[in-house]
C-alpha positions as CSV (number, residue, x, y, z in Angstrom):
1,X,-36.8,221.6,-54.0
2,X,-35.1,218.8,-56.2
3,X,-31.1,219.6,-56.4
4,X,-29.4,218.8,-59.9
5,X,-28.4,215.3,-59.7
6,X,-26.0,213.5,-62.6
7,X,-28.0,211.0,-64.6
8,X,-25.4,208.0,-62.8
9,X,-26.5,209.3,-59.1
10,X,-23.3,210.5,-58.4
11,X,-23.7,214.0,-57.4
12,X,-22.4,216.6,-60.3
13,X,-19.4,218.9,-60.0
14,X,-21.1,222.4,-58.4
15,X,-21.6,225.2,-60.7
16,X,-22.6,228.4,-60.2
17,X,-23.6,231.7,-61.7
18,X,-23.8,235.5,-61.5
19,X,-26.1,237.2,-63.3
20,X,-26.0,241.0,-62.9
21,X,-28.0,243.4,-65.2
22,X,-25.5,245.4,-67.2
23,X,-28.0,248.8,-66.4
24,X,-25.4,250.6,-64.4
25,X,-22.7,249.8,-62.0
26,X,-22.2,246.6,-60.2
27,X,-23.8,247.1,-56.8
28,X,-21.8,246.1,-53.8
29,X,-24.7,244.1,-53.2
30,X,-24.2,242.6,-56.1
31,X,-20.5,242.1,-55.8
32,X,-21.4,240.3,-52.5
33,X,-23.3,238.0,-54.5
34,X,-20.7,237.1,-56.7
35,X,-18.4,236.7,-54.2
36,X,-20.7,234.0,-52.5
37,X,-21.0,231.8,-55.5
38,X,-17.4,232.3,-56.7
39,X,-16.2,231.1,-53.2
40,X,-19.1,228.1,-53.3
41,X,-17.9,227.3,-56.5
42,X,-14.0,227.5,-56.4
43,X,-13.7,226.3,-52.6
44,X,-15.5,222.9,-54.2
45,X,-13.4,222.7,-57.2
46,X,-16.5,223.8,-59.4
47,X,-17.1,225.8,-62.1
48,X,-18.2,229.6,-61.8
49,X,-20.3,231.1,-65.0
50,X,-20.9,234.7,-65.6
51,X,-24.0,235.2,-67.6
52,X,-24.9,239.0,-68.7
53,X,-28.7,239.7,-68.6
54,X,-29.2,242.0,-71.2
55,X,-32.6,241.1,-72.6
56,X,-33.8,244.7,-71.4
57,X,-32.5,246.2,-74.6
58,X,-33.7,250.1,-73.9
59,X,-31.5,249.8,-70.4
60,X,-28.5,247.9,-70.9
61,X,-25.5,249.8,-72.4
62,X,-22.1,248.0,-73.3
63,X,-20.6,250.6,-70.3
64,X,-22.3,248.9,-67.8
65,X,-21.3,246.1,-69.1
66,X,-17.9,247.0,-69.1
67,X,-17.9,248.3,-65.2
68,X,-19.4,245.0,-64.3
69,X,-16.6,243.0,-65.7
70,X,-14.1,245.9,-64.4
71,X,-15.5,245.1,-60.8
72,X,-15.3,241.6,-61.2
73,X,-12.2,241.6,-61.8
74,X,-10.4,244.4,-59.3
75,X,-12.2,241.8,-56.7
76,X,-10.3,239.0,-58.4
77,X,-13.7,236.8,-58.9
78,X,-12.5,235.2,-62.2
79,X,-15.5,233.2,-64.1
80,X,-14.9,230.2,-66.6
81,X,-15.6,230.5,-70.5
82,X,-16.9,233.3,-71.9
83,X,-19.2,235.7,-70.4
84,X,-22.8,234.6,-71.3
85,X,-25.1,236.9,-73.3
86,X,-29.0,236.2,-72.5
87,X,-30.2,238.1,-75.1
88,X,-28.3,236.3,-77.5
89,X,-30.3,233.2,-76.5
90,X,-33.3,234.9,-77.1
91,X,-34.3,231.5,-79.9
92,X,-33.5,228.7,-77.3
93,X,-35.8,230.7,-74.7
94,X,-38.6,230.8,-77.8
95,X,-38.2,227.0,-78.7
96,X,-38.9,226.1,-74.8
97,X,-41.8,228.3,-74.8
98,X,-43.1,226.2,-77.9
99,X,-42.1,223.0,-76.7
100,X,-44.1,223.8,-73.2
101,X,-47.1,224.4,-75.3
102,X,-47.0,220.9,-77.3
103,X,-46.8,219.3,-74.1
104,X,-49.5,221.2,-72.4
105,X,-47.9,222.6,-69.7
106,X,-48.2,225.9,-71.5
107,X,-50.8,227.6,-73.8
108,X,-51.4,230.3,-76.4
109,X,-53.5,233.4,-74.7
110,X,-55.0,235.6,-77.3
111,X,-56.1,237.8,-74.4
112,X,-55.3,241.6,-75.7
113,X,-53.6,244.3,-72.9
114,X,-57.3,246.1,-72.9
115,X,-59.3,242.9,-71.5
116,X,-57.0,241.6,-69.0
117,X,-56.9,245.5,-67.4
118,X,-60.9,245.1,-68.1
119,X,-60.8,241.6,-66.0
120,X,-59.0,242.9,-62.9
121,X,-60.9,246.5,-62.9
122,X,-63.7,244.0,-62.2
123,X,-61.9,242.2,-60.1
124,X,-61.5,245.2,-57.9
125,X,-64.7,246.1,-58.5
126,X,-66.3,243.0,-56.9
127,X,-63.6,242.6,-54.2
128,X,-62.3,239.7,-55.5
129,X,-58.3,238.7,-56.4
130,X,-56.9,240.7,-59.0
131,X,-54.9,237.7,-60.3
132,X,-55.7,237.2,-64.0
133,X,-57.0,233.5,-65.4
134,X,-57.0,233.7,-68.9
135,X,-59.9,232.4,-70.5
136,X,-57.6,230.9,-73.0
137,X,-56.4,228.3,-70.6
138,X,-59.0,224.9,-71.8
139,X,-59.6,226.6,-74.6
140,X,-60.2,224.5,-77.8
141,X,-57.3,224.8,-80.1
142,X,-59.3,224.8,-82.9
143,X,-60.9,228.5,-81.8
144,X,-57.8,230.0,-81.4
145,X,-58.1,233.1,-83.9
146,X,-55.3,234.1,-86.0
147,X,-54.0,236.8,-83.9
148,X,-50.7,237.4,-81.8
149,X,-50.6,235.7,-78.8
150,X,-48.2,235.2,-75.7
151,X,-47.3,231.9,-74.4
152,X,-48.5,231.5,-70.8
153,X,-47.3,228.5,-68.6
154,X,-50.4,226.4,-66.9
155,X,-50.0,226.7,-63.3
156,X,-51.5,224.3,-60.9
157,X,-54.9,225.4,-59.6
158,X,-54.3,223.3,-56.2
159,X,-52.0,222.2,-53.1
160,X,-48.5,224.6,-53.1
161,X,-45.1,224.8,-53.8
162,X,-42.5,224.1,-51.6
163,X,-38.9,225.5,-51.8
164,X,-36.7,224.2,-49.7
165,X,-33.8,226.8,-49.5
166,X,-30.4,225.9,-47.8
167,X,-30.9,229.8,-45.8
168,X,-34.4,230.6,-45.5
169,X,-35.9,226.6,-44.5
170,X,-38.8,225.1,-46.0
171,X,-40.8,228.0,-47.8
172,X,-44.5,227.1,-49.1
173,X,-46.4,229.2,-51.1
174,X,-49.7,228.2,-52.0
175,X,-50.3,227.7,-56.3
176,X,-53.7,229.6,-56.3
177,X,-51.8,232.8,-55.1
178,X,-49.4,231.7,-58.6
179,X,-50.8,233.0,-61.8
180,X,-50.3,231.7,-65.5
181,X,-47.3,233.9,-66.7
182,X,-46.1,235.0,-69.5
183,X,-43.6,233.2,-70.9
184,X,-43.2,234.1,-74.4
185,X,-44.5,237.4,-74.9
186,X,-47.0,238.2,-78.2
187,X,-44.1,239.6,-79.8
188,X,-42.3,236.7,-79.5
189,X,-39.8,237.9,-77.0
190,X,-39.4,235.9,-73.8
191,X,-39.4,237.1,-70.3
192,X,-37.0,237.2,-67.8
193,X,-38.8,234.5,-65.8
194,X,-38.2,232.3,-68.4
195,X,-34.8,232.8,-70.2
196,X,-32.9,232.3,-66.5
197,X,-34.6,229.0,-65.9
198,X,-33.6,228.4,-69.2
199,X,-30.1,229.3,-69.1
200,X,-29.3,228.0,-65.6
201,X,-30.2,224.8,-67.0
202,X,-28.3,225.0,-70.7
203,X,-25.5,226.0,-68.5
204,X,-25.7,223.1,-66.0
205,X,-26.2,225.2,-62.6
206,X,-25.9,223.1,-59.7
207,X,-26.6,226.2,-57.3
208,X,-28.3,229.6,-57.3
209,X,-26.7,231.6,-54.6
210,X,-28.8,235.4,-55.3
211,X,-30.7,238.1,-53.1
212,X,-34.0,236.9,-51.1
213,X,-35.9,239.5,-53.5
214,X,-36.1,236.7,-55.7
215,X,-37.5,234.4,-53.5
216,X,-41.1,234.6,-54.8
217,X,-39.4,233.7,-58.2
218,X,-38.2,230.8,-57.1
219,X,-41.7,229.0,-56.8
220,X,-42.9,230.4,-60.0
221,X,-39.8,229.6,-61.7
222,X,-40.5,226.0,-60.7
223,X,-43.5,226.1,-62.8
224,X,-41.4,226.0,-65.6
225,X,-38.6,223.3,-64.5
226,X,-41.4,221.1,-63.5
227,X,-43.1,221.7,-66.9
228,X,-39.8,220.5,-69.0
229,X,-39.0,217.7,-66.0
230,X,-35.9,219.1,-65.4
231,X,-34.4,219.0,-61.9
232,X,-33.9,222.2,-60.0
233,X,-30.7,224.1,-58.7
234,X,-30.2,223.9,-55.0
235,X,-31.2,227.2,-54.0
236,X,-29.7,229.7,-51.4
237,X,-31.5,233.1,-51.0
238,X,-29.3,235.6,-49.0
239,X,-31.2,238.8,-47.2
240,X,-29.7,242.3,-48.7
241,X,-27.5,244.2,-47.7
242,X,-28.9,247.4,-45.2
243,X,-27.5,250.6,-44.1
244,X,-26.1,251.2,-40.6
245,X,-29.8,252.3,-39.9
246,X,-30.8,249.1,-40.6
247,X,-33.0,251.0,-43.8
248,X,-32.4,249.7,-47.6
249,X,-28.9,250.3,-48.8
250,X,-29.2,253.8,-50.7
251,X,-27.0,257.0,-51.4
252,X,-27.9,258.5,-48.3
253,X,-25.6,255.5,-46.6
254,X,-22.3,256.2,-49.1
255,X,-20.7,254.5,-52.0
256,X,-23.1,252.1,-53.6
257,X,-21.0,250.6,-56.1
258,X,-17.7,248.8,-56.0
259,X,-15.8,251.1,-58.3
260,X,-16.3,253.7,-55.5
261,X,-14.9,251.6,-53.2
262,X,-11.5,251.3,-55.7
263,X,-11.3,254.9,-55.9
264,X,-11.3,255.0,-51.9
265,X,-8.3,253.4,-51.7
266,X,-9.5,249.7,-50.3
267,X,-8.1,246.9,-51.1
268,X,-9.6,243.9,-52.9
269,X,-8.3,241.8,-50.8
270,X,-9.8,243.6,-47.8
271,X,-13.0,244.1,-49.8
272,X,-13.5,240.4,-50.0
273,X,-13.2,239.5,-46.4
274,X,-15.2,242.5,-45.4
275,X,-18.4,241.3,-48.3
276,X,-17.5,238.1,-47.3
277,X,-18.8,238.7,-43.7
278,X,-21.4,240.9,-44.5
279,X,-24.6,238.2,-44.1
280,X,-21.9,235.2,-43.8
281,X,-19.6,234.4,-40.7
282,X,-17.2,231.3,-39.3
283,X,-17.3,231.4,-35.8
284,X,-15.9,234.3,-34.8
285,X,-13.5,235.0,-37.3
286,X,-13.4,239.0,-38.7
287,X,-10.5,239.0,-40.5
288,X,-9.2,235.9,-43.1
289,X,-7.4,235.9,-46.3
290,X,-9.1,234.6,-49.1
291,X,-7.8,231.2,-48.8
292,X,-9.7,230.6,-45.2
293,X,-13.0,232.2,-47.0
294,X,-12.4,229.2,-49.9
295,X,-12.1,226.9,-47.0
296,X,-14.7,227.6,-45.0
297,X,-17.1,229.3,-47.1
298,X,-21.1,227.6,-46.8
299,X,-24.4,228.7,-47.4
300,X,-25.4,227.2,-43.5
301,X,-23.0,230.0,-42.4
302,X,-25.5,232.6,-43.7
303,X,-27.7,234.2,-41.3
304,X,-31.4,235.2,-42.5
305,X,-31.5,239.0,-40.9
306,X,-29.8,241.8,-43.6
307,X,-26.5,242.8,-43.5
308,X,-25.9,246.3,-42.0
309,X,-23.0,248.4,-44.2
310,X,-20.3,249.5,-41.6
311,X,-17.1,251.7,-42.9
312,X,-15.8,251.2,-39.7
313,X,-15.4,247.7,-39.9
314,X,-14.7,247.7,-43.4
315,X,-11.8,250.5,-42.5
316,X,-10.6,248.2,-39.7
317,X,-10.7,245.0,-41.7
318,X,-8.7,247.2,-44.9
319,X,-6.5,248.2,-42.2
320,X,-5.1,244.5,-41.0
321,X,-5.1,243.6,-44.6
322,X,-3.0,246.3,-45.3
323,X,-0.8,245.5,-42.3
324,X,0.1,241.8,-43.4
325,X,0.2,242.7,-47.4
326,X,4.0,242.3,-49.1
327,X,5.4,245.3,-50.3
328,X,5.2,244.2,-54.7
329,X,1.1,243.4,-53.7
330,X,1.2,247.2,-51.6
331,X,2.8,248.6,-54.7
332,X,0.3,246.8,-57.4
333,X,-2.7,247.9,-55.2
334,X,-1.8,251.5,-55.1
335,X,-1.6,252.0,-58.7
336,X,-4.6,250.1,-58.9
337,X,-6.3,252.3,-57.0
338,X,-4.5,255.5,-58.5
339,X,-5.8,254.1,-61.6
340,X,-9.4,253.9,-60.0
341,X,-9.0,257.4,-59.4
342,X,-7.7,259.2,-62.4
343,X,-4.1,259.6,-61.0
344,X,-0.9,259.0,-62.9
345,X,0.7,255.7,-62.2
346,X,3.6,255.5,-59.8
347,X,6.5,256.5,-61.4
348,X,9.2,253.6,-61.4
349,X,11.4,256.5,-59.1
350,X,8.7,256.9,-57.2
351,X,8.3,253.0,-56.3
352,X,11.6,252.9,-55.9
353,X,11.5,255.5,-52.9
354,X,8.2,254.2,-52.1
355,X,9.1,250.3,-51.5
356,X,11.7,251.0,-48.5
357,X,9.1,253.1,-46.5
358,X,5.9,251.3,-47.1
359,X,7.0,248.1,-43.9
360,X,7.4,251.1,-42.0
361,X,4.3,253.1,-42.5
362,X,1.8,250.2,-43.5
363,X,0.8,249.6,-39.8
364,X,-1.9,251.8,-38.9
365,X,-2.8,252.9,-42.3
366,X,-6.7,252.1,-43.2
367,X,-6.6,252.5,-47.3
368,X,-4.2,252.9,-50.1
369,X,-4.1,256.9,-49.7
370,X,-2.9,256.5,-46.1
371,X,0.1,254.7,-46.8
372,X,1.1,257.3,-49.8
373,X,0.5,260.3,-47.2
374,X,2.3,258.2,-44.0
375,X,5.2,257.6,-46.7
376,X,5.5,261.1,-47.9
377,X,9.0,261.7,-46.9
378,X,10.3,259.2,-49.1
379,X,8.7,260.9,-52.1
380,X,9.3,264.1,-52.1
381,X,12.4,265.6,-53.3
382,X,14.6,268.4,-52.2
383,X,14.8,271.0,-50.7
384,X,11.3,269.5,-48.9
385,X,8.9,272.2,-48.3
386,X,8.3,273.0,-44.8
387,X,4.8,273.4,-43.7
388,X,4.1,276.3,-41.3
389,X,3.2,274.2,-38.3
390,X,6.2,271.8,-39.0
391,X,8.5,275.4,-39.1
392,X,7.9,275.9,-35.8
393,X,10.0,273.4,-34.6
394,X,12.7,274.6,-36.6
395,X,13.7,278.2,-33.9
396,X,17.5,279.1,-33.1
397,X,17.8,276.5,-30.2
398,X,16.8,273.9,-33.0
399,X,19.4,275.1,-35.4
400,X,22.0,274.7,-32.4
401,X,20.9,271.1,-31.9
402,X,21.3,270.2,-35.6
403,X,24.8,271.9,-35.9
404,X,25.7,269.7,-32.9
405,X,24.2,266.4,-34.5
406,X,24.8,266.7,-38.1
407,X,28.8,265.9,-37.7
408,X,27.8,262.7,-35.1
409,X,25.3,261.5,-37.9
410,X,27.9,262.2,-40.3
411,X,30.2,259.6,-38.8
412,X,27.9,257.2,-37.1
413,X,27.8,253.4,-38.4
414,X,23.9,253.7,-40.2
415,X,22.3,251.2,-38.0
416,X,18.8,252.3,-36.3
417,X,19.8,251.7,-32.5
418,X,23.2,253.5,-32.9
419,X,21.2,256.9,-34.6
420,X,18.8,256.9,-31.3
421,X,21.7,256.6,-29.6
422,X,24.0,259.1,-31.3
423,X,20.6,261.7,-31.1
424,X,19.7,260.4,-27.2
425,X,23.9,261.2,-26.5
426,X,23.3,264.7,-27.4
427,X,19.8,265.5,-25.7
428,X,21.3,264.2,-22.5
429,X,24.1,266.5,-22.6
430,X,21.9,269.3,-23.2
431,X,19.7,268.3,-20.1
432,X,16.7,268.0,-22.9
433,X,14.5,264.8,-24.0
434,X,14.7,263.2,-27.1
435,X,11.4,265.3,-28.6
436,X,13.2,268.1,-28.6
437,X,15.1,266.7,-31.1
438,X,12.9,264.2,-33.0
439,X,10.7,268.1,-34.0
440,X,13.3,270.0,-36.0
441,X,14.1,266.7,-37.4
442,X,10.7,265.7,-38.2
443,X,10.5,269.2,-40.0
444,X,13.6,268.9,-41.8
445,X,13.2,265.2,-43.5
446,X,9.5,265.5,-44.3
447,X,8.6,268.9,-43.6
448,X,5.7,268.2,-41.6
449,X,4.9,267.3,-37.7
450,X,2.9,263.7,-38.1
451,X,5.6,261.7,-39.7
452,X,6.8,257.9,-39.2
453,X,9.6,257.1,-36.6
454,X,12.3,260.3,-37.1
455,X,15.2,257.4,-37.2
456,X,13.0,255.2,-39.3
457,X,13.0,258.0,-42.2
458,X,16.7,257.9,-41.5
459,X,17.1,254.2,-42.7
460,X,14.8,254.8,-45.4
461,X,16.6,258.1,-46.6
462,X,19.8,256.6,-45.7
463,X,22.8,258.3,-44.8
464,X,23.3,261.2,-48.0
465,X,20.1,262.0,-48.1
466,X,19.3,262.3,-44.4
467,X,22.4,264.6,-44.2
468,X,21.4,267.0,-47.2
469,X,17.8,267.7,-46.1
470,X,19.1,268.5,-42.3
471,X,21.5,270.6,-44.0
472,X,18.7,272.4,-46.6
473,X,17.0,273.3,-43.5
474,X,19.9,274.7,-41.7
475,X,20.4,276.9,-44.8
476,X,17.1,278.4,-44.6
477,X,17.6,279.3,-41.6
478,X,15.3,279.3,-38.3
479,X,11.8,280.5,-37.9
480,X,11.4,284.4,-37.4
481,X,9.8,285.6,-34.4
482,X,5.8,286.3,-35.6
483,X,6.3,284.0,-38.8
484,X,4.3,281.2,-39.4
């Protein structure tokens, strides 16, 4: 493998590329690639080029092309320039074709559909390779019929072709297992082989970073860089990414693509450690901030065995994230993600009440949804519904408690340690721990029984508010023997 050098020796600037099909959703697979050659890119102070291969025209819909960009950009992978359309180059990818052809590395096959399926039923037949030579190949130019013809690049017949790849090592593969393909089909269209080589060299691609499916088109789409003399991109062939049974990633194993993954509740920040060290790692390091990925980030960090999907350790890296993130980023991430799941946007009231709790409930919390549930007593307004396992906690000797702290609480300086203290006071004369009273409070100021610190919701609430809701549940009254 030859890497791109600059015509002065000096080695170029790196540039990479991602080239998804716009067929259906981007694959978390595929955002993992991405991801890879954004960070090899940006960490180096190169370039990273987003080029949309649309040449299947019966497949590719502007919606997938839409989700792919959408995806790209929740994970915060920004690309430089416009995003590339391949089909649109569909005349460049022709010209090389011809251009192969006057220079003999390629030549016109006349060979119909019916005689090359003729050629390898004989194959078969006789036990031999099924691997098609055209007959077309030394032909003289001057028998060449006037018919439609495909272009067909004129592989070497001898020896092999190396690859040296930065993950897999040195890869030969011998050039009589390498057939003549197709470059430029009879109808004039070229193939996919073809147009990337193509436009990973128009577009000056120092690196291909992309799944180790495409490592047998590596050698064959050396044929064609050796045919125009141009040098090769360094190449860096990652294994997939595998289920927690170690099978190929499929529904069976959950979300496959990364708008799912949005509407979850994740984090992109979280999502691009956790891709990040799903085939890659540095040292022992689980979780990092994208910064330390930029840093550290190399293709001799990738390991050659797939990746095994784990929502466990992507819930536990989400869940640090989530821990260390500010409260504006917390904020902007849930309404991304409410967004992602076809829920209204945060009110501004609702951020407002919102913002105060989230330092308290963020700790623990493994997606976006968890903090919104965890900070539930910020949100809701009065008189807050009592659920029937929270009304429990709320029987006469409750009621008693609360009559005896609500006029303490009332004139209590509204500092954390002097609440406990006021609330611990007033179990102690009663002969009763603090949980006695940390239930009926719990049930008055959220209405439920999990809740966040009882004297952390009174900060947040603050003084007013705290009082009124104590006071709505008083009004109600307690729990009736047999009730709910």
């Amino acid at each position: 493998m030859v890497n791109a050098a600059a015509s002065d020796g000096q080695t170029p600037p790196v540039v990479t590329r991602f080239a998804p099909s716009p067929t259906g959703f981007l694959h978390i697979g595929s955002a993992r690639t991405a991801l890879f050659n954004w960070l090899y890119a940006r960490g180096r102070g190169g370039r990273f080029l987003l080029r949309i291969e649309d040449t299947d025209l019966a497949r590719s819909t502007p919606e997938a092309t839409e989700a792919i960009l959408s995806g790209l950009t929740w994970l915060g992978l920004d690309w430089d320039g416009e995003a590339v359309s391949q089909a649109d180059r569909a005349p460049r990818h022709a010209e090389i074709a011809r251009q192969m052809v006057e220079s003999g590395t390629a030549y016109k096959c006349f060979a119909t559909r019916e005689e090359i399926e003729a050629a390898r039923e004989a194959a078969r037949a006789q036990g031999r390779s099924t691997l098609f030579r055209s007959p077309w190949r030394d032909a003289d130019p001057a028998s060449h019929p006037d018919a439609p013809y495909a272009i067909r690049v004129r592989a070497p017949l001898e020896g092999e072709t190396v690859i040296e790849d930065t993950v897999q090592g040195r890869v030969s593969i011998r050039n009589d297992q390498l057939d003549d393909m197709i470059v430029l089909r009879s109808d004039g269209t070229p193939t996919y082989m073809l147009a990337v080589v193509v436009d990973d060299h128009d577009m000056g691609v120092t690196h291909v970073i992309r799944g180790d499916d495409h490592l047998n088109n590596a050698a064959r789409q050396g044929l064609i860089y050796a045919a125009m003399g141009w040098d090769q991109p360094a190449m860096a062939h990652i294994p997939l990414i595998h289920g927690e049974d170690g099978k190929k990633l499929s529904k069976r194993h959950g979300a496959l693509g990364v708008a799912e993954y949005v509407a979850m509740g994740y984090p992109a920040a979280a999502m691009r450690n956790y891709l990040a060290r799903l085939g890659w790692s540095h040292g022992d390091d689980e979780v990092f901030s994208t910064g330390q990925a930029l840093e550290w980030f190399d293709t001799d960090g990738i390991g050659k065995s797939p990746a095994r999907l784990d929502f466990k350790k992507l819930d536990h890296v989400s869940g640090q994230h989530i821990a260390s993130m500010e409260t504006d980023d917390l904020l902007d991430a849930i309404d991304a993600w409410r967004d992602a799941a076809d829920l209204a946007p945060l009110t501004r009231a609702e951020r407002d009440a919102l913002a105060p709790a989230l330092p308290l409930v963020r700790s623990g919390a493994r997606r976006l949804p968890d903090l919104l549930d965890r900070a539930h007593f910020a949100m809701v307004s009065r008189p807050v519904e009592v659920d029937p396992k929270a009304a429990k906690a709320l029987d006469p000797a409750a009621m008693d408690l609360l009559a005896d702290l609500t006029p303490q609480l009332r004139n209590a300086s509204w500092e954390r340690d002097t609440l406990e203290s006021v609330a611990g006071a007033i179990a102690a004369s009663r002969g009763i721990g603090l949980g006695k009273i940390a239930g009926p409070m719990r049930a008055a100021l959220a209405g439920r029984t999990a809740t966040p610190s009882v004297f952390d919701m009174m900060m947040v609430l603050g003084r007013n508010e705290t009082l009124a809701r104590i006071d709505d549940a008083m009004k109600t009254g307690p729990l009736r023997p047999g009730a709910a």
